[in-house]
N, C-alpha and C positions, 0 to 999 in steps of 0.2 A: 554405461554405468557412470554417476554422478562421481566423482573424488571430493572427497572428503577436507573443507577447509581447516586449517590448521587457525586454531583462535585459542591456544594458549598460554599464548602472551598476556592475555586479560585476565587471568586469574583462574578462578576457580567459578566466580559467577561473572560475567560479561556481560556490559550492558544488550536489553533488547534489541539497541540497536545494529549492534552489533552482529548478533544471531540472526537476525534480518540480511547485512547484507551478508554474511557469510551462505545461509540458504538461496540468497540470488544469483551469488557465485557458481555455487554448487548446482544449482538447475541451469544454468548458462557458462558464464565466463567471467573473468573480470573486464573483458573489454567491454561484452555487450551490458554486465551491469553499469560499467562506467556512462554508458553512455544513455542509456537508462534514467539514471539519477543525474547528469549532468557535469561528472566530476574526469577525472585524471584516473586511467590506468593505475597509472601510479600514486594516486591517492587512495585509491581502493588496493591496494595491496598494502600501503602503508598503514593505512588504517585496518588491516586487518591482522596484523602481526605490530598490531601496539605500538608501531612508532611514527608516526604522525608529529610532524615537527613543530608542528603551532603547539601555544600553551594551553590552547582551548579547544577542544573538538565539537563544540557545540554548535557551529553554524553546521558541518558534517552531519553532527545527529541529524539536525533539523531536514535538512536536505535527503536524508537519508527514509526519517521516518514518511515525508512526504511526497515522498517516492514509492516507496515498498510496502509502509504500514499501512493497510487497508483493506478493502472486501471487494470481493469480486462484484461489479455490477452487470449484472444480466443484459440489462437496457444497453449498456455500451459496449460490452466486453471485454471490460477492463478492470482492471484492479482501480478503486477509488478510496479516498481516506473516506472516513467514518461520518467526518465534518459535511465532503461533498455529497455526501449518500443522503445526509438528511437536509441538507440545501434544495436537492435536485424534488426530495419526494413533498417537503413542505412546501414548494412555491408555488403559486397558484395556477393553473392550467392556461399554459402557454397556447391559446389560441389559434395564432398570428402563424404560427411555423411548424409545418405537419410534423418535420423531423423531429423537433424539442418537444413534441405534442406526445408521438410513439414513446418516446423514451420517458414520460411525463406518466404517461397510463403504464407502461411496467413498474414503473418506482411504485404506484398504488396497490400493486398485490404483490409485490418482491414478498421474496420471503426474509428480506434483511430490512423489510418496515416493521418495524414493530405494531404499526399500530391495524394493519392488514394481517399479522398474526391475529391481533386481537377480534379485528371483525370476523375473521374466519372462525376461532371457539364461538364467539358470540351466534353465528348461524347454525353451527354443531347442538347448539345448546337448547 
């Protein structure tokens, strides 16, 4: 059973980012999130109990959201951000390289394209 991270120190509402790494905490560790996102044990607990010594946590967010913040992709089986999801599904059909090819045709009927939502009502219809 998951234990419960303790966030707060961040008030009452805590940034998103926040509540991201505390739920990757919480399904794992701090060590295996640390290592995850690329940071410090010890940054990932500091940052989680609000005291992060720099004046700015923003390289942290960054790091953080582009780490954790994203969707699952089928094609890879991976959590990706939102940005790589629609890179990978609008690029044009990677020919040249069967692997990037497979992963190229699941992007086309994910259920996280929008626009393969769309064609799928469209044939409903």
């Amino acid at each position: 059973m998951a234990r419960k991270v303790d966030i707060s120190n961040w008030g009452d509402q805590p940034p998103h980012w926040v509540h991201l790494l505390a739920k990757e905490v919480e399904s794992s560790n701090r060590t295996v999130t640390a290592e995850r996102i690329g940071i410090s044990r010890t940054a990932v607990s500091l940052l989680l109990g609000n005291r992060y010594s720099s004046p700015s946590t923003a390289g942290m967010e960054r790091r953080i959201l582009a780490a954790l913040d994203g969707i699952h992709c089928p094609a890879q089986n991976r959590n990706i951000s939102t940005e790589q999801c629609r890179e990978y599904r609008e690029r044009p059909a990677p020919t040249h390289n069967p692997m990037a090819m497979r992963v190229w045709r699941v992007c086309q009927n994910c259920p996280n394209n929008p626009e393969a939502q769309r064609n799928e009502r469209a044939s409903h219809d």
